[in-house]
C-alpha positions, 0 to 999 in steps of 0.5 A, spaced: 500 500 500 502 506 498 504 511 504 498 517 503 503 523 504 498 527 511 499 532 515 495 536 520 493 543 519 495 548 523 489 553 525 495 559 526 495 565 521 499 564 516 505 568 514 505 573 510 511 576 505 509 582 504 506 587 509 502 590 503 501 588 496 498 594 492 494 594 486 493 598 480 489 597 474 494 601 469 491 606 463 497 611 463 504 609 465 506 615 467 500 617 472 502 610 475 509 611 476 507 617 480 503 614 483 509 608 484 513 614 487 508 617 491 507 610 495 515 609 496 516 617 499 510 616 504 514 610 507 511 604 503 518 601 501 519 595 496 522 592 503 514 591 506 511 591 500 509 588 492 507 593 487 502 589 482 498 591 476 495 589 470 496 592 464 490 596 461 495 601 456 493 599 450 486 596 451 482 594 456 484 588 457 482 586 464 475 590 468 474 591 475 471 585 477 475 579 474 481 583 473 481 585 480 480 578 482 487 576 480 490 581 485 486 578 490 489 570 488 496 573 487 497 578 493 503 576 498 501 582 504 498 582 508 493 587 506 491 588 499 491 595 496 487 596 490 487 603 487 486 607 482 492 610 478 491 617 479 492 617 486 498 620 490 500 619 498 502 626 499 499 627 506 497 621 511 503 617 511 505 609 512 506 610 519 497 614 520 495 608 515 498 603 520 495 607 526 488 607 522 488 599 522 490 597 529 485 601 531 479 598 526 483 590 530 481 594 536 474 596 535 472 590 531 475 584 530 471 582 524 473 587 520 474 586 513 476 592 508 477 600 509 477 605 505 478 613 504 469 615 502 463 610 502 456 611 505 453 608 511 446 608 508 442 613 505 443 621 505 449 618 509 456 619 506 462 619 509 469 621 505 476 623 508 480 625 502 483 631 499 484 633 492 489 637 487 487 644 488 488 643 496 481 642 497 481 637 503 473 633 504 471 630 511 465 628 513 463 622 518 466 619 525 472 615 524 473 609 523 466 609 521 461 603 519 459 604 512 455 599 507 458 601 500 466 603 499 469 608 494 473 604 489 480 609 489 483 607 495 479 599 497 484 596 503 483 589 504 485 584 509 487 578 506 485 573 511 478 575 510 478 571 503 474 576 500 473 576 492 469 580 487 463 576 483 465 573 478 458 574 474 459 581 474 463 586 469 466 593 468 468 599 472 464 601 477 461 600 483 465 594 484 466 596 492 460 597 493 460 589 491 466 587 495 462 589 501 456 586 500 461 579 499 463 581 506 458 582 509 454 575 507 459 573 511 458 576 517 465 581 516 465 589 516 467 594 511 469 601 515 471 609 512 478 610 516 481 617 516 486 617 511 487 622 507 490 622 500 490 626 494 485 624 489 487 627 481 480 626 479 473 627 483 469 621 478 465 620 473 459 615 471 461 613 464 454 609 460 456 603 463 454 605 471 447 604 470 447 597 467 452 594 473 447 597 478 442 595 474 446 588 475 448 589 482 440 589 483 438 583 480 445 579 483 443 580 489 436 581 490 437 573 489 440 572 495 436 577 500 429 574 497 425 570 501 425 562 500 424 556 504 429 552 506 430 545 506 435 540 510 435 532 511 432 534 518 428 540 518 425 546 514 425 553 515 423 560 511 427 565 511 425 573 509 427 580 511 420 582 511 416 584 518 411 580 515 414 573 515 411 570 520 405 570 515 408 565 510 412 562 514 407 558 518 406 551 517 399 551 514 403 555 508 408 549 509 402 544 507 400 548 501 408 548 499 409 541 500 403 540 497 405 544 490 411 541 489 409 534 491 404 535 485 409 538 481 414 533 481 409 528 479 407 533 473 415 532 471 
């Protein structure tokens, strides 16, 4: 008999290489290699972090979505960075960003991704950022939970296992997804005090509407109302205020009872 090759797995947090791994999309090199210097003159060294990036120069090769997935794969560090291009970290430094963080661990334990603007719910927008005429915009109580992040700077635990939805494509909104990944598993996403100057204040191209309307339709499937069925048991599952009408066992008899009919049907 062959000898099965065994080992046990160690519950202990792995290792990381880098402290950070920080990700760019690239349209215009010489924008990123700004960016690339800014990185490096705020404290973030190439002896505690890895720059990767995709290249889009030329044509739009890889999108926000599955082209990002491949940074979440690759990253070595311990955080993941993804970022547009046209950012510069010329005022908050390395040593504030690390601050930033020890403070989420201390308060939250399940945090799982940050940002520099997002929104907390409706009319609740929170941002902390600067722009190149000198403007600086803050709004909100930092750290502050929020439900949606800004795409320019995402900061992403990698431990957390995150992943952008792989039926989803584009440029936009893209945090707002990764968030509400983290939260079906119960892990949060926080805006945090780091300021950074942003080159551009966004745009929506034709394309944002059809991925909202996408986003909608994706997760609408996953937050409706439905039976649930085990080898042991049966349960309903609803957000609505009203479910304890549809969830009774005189609603699971006619349930049953359709699909027993059904199923004979086919």
């Amino acid at each position: 008999m062959d000898q099965l090759l065994q080992h046990a797995v160690s519950i202990a947090p792995r290792p990381h290489e880098f402290e950070f791994s920080i990700c760019t999309l690239v349209t215009k090199k010489n924008e990123y290699a700004e960016m690339l210097a800014s990185f490096n003159e705020a404290g973030f060294t190439s002896s505690i972090c890895e720059y990767l990036y995709l290249d889009n120069s030329s044509e739009n090769i890889y999108d926000g979505y599955k082209g990002l997935n491949l940074f979440l794969r690759q990253a070595k560090g311990k955080y993941i960075i993804i970022c547009h291009q046209d950012i510069l970290i010329a005022i908050d430094k390395l040593e504030h960003l690390t601050s930033c963080l020890l403070t989420l661990d201390k308060i939250d334990p399940n945090w799982a991704l940050c940002g520099n603007a997002g929104a907390a719910g409706p009319n609740h927008i929170v941002y902390h950022i600067s722009y190149p005429n000198g403007k600086q915009m803050s709004k909100g109580k930092f750290p502050e939970k929020v439900s949606s992040l800004d795409e320019n700077f995402l900061l992403i635990k990698n431990d957390a296992h995150l992943s952008f939805s792989t039926d989803l494509q584009g440029f936009h909104l893209y945090g707002t997804d990764l968030c509400l990944n983290a939260a079906l598993n119960s892990l949060t996403a926080y805006v945090i005090p780091f300021n950074l100057i942003h080159k551009s204040a966004g745009n929506l191209s034709p394309d944002f509407f059809s991925i909202r309307t996408a986003i909608i339709k994706k997760y609408n499937r996953f937050f409706k109302s439905r039976w649930i069925q085990t080898t042991f048991t049966t349960f309903y599952l609803s957000s609505s205020p009203f479910r304890f009408l549809f969830g009774n066992p005189l609603v699971l008899f006619f349930v049953r009872l359709k699909n027993g009919i059904l199923k004979k049907i086919t």
